[in-house]
N, C-alpha and C positions, 0 to 999 in steps of 0.2 A: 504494500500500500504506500501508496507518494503523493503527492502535491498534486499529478499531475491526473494522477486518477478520481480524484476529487474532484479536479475541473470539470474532464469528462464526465463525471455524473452528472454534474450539476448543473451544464451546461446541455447533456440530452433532455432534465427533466423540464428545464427552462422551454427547450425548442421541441419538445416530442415529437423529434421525431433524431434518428442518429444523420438522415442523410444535412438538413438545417445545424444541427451542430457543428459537425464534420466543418461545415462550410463557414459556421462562426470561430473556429477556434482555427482553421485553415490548417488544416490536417485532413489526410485519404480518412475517406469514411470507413475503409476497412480495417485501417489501424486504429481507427478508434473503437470499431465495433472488440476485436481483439485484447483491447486493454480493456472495456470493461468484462469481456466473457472472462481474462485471465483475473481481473478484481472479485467477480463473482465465485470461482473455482476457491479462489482465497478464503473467502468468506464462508464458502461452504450453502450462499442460498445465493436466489435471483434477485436484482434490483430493479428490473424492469419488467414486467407484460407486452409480449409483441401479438397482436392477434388482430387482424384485419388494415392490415399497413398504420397502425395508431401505437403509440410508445407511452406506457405510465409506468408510475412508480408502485411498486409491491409495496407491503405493508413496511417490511422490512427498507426496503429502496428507499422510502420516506422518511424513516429515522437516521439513516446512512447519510440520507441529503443534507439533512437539517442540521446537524452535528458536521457533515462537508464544511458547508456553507462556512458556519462559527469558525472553523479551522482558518477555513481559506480568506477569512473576514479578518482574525487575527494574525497569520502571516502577512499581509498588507498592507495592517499598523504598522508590526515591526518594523518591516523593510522602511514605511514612511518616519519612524522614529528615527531610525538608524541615519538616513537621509539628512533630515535636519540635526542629528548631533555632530554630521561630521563637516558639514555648510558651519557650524558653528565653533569652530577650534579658535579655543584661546591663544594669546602669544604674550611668552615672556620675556622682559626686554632688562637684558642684564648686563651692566657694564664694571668692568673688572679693572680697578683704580691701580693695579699694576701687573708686572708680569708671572710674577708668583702664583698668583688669583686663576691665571689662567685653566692650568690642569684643573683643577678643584672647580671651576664653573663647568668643565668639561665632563667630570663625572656626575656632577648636580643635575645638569641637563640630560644625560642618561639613563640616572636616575627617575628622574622627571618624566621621563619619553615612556619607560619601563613600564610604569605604573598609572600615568594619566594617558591614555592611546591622542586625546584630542589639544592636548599641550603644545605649541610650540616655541620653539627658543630664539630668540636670537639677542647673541655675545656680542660683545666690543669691547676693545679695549679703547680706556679715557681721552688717550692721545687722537681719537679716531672721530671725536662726537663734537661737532662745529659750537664753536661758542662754549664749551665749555666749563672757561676759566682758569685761572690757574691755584687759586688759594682751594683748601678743601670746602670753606663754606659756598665758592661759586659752585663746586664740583655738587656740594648736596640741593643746590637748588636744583639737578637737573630731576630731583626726586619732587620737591615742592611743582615745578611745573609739570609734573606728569609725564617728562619725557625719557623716562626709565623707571623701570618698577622696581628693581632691587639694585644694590652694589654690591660688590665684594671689596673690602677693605678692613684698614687696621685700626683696633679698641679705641687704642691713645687718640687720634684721629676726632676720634667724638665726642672728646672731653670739651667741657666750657660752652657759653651761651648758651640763647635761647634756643636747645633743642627736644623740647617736649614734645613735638611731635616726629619725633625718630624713633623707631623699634631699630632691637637688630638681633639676633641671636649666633653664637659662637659656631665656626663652621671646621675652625683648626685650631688647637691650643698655642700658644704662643712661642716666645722665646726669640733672639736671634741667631742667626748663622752667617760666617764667613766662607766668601769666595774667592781661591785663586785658579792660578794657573800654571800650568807642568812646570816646572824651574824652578819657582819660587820656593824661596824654604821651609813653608809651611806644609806645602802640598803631598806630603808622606805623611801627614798626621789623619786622623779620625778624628780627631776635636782639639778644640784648643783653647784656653783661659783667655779673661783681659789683660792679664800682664804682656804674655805674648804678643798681644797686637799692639800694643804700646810703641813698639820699634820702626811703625810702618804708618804709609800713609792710607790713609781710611778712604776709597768711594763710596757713598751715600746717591741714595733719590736727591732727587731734587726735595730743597724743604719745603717747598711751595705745595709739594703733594702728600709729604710725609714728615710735617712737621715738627712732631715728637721724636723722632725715630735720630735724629742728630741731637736732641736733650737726653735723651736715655743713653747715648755712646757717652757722652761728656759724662755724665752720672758715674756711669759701669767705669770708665777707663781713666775718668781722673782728670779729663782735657789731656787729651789725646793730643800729640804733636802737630798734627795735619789731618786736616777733614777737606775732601773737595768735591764737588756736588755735582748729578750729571742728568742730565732735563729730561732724558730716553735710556730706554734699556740699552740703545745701540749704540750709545755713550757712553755706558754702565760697562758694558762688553768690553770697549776698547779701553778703560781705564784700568780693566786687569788682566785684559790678554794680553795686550801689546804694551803697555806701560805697566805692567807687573805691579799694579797695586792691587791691597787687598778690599774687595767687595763686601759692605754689610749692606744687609738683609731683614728682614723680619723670616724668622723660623719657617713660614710656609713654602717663604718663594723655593726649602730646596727642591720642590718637585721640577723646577725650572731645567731641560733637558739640551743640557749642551756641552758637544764631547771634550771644548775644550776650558770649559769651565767645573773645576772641584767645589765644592762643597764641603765646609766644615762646619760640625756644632762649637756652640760658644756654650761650656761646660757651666761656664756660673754664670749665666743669664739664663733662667729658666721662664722668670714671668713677663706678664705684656707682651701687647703686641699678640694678641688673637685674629686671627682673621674671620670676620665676621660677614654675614649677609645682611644690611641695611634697608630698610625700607621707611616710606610713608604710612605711618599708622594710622593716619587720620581719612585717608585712600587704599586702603587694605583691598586689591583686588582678589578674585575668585585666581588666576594664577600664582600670587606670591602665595596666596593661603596653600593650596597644592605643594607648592616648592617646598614652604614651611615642615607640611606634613612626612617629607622624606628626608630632613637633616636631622 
């Protein structure tokens, strides 16, 4: 028994007669006679009376229809639900304040895909979104005007002013980590203290994006001999691949995948510096709540 046997009942008892059917459903009248004798044989009784070229439905054939019908009435919905949920996919609009952020929006959104089928994403990183800004509070306006529903960014970041209308919740625990480059003399270690970096000059974000993030080296290291700051990740790069300085980080960015850049933990800086998902609370859409629901 199938879908299509259902028609054909229901569409002979409509037209009684099979050769009118046949011609509504634009099928050989023979293969449809066929599918119901082979539905009948199923059944074990007859659904139709043929007796002076006229087609009705058995007592039995009547109850078959009726219950048809309901089926093939509720198959129809479906299909028509299903139609309008998928005309209606949400999209979530995530912008990733630096490059660290990146993997980690990358599993979020697969996350996301996994489990909501009508989700979709789309990523950018900061440097990529016109108008911008440069300080972080231009950066959170682009959440006040509605033109990104979530960030990914760091704790420190969101301290001070009037931010009572900012949610965010923790996505990576914090801490920082050091980056070099094959040669350097750090890069045979697994981790390495504040004292050690003491000796060397420091690459940083730009403070315009990561404000904190050169208060908390000065803090950890004591004022550090040299801090020098870099607008782009591909200023970031050149500042310790090719000038052999060493890279700080907030902790998340080591998922950052590049062969000729190492990765070291900073052993006694364990806190701050979470990378976190930011939103508008007061705009809490039906996607960021989804997103929410899978970190």
């Amino acid at each position: 028994m199938d879908l299509k046997g259902l028609r054909y009942v229901a569409a002979v008892a409509d037209a009684a007669s099979f050769t009118e059917a046949a011609k509504l459903l634009f099928v050989a009248q023979p293969a449809l006679s066929r599918k119901i004798s082979q539905l009948e044989r199923e059944l074990g009784t007859e659904l139709f009376t043929r007796a002076g070229g006229k087609v009705r439905l058995t007592e039995a054939g009547q109850v078959f229809c009726r219950d048809a019908r309901q089926i093939l009435a509720d198959h129809q919905r479906l299909e028509q639900d299903m139609e309008r949920f998928l005309r209606q996919k949400e999209t979530l609009r995530l912008i990733c304040t630096t490059n660290g952020a990146v993997s980690y929006a990358g599993r979020m959104v697969n996350a996301l895909r996994e489990k909501y089928y009508g989700v979709e994403a789309n990523v950018q990183m900061l440097p990529s979104i016109p108008g911008a800004g440069e300080s972080f509070a231009q950066i959170l306006e682009l959440l006040r005007q509605e033109r990104s529903d979530v960030l990914l960014a760091f704790l420190p970041e969101l301290e001070g002013g009037d931010l009572g209308w900012i949610k965010y919740k923790c996505v990576e625990p914090g801490g920082l980590c050091a980056f070099v480059t094959r040669g350097h003399p750090l890069y045979g270690k697994g981790s390495v203290c504040t004292a050690e970096l003491r000796a060397y000059t420091l690459a940083l974000p730009s403070d315009s994006v990561a404000p904190a993030l050169s208060r908390a080296v000065n803090r950890a290291l004591g004022e550090p001999p040299h801090i020098i700051y870099s607008p782009s990740f591909a200023d970031f790069r050149v500042k310790v691949v090719i000038e052999n300085h060493v890279g700080i980080m907030p902790a998340s960015s080591r998922t950052i995948e590049d062969p000729f850049l190492r990765c070291l933990d900073i052993s006694d800086i364990s806190g701050g510096f979470d990378l976190v998902a930011v939103w508008n609370g007061e705009s809490e859409t039906a996607a960021v709540k989804k997103l929410l629901s899978i970190l």
